[in-house]
N, C-alpha and C positions, 0 to 999 in steps of 0.2 A: 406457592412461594410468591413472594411479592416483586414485582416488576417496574424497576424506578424508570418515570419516562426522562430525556438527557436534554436539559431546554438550555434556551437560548442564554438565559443568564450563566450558564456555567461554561457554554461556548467563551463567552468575554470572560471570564474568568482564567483562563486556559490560555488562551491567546497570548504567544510572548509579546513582550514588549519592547520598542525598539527603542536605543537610546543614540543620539545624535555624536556620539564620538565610539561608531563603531566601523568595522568594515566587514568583508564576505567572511572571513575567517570565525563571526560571532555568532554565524547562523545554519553552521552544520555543513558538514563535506558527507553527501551523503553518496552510495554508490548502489547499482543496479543492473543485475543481470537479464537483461531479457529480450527477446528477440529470436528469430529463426529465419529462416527463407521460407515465404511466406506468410511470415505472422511480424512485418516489421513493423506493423501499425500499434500492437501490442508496448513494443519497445518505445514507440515514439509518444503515445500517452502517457505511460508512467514515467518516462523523464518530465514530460511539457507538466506533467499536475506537480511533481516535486521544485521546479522550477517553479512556477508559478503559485506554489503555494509557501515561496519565499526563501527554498534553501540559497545559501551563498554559494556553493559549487553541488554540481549535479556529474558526477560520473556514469556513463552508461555502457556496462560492460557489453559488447554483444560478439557473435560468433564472426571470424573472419569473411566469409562469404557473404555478408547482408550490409559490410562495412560503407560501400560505393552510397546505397539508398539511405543510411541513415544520416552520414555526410552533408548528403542534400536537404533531407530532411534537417537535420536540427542547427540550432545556430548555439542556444547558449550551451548545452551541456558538452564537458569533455565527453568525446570517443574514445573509449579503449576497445581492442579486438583482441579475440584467445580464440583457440582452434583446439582440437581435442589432444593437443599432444600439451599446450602448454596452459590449460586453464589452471590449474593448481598454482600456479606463479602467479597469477592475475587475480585468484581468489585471494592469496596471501598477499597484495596491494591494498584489497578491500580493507582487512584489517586496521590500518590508519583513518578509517571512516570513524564516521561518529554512529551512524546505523544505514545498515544493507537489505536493500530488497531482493528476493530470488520468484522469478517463476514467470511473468507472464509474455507469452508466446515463445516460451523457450523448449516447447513438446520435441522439435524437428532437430535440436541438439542432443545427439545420442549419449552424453555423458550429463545429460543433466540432472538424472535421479543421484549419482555420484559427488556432481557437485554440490546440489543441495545436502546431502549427509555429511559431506566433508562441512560443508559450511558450520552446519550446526555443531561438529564435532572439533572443528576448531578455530572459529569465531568468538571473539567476546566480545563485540558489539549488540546491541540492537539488532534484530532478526523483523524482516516482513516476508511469508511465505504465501503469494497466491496465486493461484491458475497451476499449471504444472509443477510449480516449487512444491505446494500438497502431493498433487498427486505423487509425488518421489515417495511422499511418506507412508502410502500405502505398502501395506506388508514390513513397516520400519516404524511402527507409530510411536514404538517405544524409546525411540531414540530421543523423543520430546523430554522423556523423562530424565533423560541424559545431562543434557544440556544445563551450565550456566547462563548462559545471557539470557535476556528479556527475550520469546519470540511472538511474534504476533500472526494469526491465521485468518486469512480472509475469504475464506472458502462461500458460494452459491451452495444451493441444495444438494446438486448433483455430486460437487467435488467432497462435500460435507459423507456423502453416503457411503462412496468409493474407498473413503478413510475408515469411515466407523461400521456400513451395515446399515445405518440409522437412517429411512426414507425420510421422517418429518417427525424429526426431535423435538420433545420438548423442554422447555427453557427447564426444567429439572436437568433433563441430560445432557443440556450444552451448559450448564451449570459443573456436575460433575466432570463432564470433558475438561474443562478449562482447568479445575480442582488439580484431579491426577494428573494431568500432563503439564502444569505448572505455565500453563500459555493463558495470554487473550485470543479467546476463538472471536471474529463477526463474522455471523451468519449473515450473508447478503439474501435482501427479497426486501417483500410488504414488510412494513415496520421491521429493520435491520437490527437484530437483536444479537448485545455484546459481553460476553459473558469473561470474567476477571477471575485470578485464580485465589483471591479473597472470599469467593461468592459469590459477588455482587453481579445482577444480570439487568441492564440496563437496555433500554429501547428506543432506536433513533424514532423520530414524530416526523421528520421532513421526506422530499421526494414524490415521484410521481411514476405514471406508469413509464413515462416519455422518456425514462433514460434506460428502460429494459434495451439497448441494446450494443452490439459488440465493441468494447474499445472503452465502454462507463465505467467496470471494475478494473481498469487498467488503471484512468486516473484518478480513483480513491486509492490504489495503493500507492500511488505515486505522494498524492497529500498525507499520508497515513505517513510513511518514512522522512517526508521531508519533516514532521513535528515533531517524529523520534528525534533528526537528528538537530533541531532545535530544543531538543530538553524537555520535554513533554512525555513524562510516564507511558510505557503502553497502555496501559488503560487508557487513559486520558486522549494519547494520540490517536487511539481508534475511535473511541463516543467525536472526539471533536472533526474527526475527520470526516466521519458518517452524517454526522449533521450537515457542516458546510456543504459537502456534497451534495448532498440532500435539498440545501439551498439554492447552491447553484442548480440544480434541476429544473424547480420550481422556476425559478425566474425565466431561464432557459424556455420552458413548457409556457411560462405568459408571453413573451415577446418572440418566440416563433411556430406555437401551439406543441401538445405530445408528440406528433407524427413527426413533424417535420425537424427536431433538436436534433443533434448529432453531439457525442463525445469531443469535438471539434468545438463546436457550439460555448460546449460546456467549459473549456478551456478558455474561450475567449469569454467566459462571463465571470470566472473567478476572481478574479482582481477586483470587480466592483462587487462582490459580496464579500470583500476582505478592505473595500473603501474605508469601511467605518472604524475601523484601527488604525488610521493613519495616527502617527504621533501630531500632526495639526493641520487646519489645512492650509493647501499652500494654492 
């Protein structure tokens, strides 16, 4: 099957455009479950990439107990807190979003396979499912098929297996996955391959080895949902997100070498790989 690579011209193609008589309300209210006692770093990337990859409000849903450290941690994203008696309340909040992410560091919340099925079972927004938000789908895969809304999977290898069986698919079977279950799968790794429920299996070209580590795929799904909820197809929002990410790496790996980049890092370099879409300079 043929393998379209996803270039930089179709990144600026993609890319919304900002117009001078708008405000935050024009560029997605997007929200995010994730977070645990100890996995708050999980939660604090995937808000800082969705911020920073431009939404106008960033809500971040996390569990009562991790509340104090995230506080501290974040400045722009609202904080909301749910504990296992009242997350169903807090999910049906989400719903006034424009697109929701579920899953990452959210393992050490005991209802979280629950919340991610409810999500999917009555959300109609925009769906991003990675890190734990998958794995809930294990032994439930068919609920994909359920589903109205758009969702999007951003599953590693590992998480990729634990769903299907499949140690090292090939773009045929993340072809079909994406088909039957009516989702954009991306497979994270060497060339990030993203496969749409049209067929089409597209292949990021950017990145390096320097961002293999913990806290990177927190914020691509953070950039991944904030261009959902800027109106960005899932297709689209995942090729463009895999890319820029992918950009930011790279720059990241030249001005501080592979070893030494941190997810941190990569956060504070997004903004100037997102320079060149300014509406002028000022």
């Amino acid at each position: 099957m043929e393998i379209l690579d996803f270039t930089q011209a179709q990144v600026d193609q993609c890319i919304p455009k900002r117009a001078a008589d708008t405000n935050k309300n024009h560029y997605g209210r997007v929200w995010a479950f994730c977070g645990s006692v100890g996995y708050t770093g999980a939660a604090y990337f995937a808000a800082q990439g969705a911020v920073r990859m431009g939404s106008g409000i960033v809500t971040l849903a996390v569990p009562q107990e991790i509340y104090p450290v995230m506080a501290v941690k974040l400045n722009e994203p609202v904080i909301q807190t749910y504990t296992e008696h009242n997350w169903r309340e807090v999910l049906g909040q989400a719903s006034r979003a424009a697109a929701c992410l579920i899953g990452p560091g959210l393992g050490h919340f005991s209802a979280f396979r629950e919340l991610t099925l409810t999500a999917l079972e009555t959300l109609s927004i925009p769906l991003v499912l990675d890190a734990d938000g998958i794995n809930a789908l294990a032994g439930h895969i068919d609920t994909l098929c359920s589903t109205t809304q758009p969702v999007v999977l951003t599953p590693h290898l590992g998480e990729f297996a634990r769903l299907t069986g499949l140690q090292n698919p090939t773009a045929e079977q993340l072809e079909a996955f994406a088909v039957q279950h009516n989702c954009v799968l991306l497979l994270k790794g060497h060339r990030t391959l993203i496969a749409s429920p049209d067929g089409r299996v597209t292949r990021n070209m950017t990145g390096n080895p320097g961002m293999a580590k913990g806290g990177s795929g927190d914020v691509l799904a953070g950039m991944i949902v904030s261009l959902l909820g800027q109106g960005l197809s899932p297709a689209d929002a995942a090729r463009v997100g895999a890319h820029l990410h992918g950009s930011v790496g790279n720059l990241c790996a030249n001005r501080l070498s592979e070893y030494g980049m941190t997810p941190t890092d990569m956060l504070e370099v997004l903004p100037h790989v997102l320079h060149k879409y300014n509406t002028r300079e000022w």
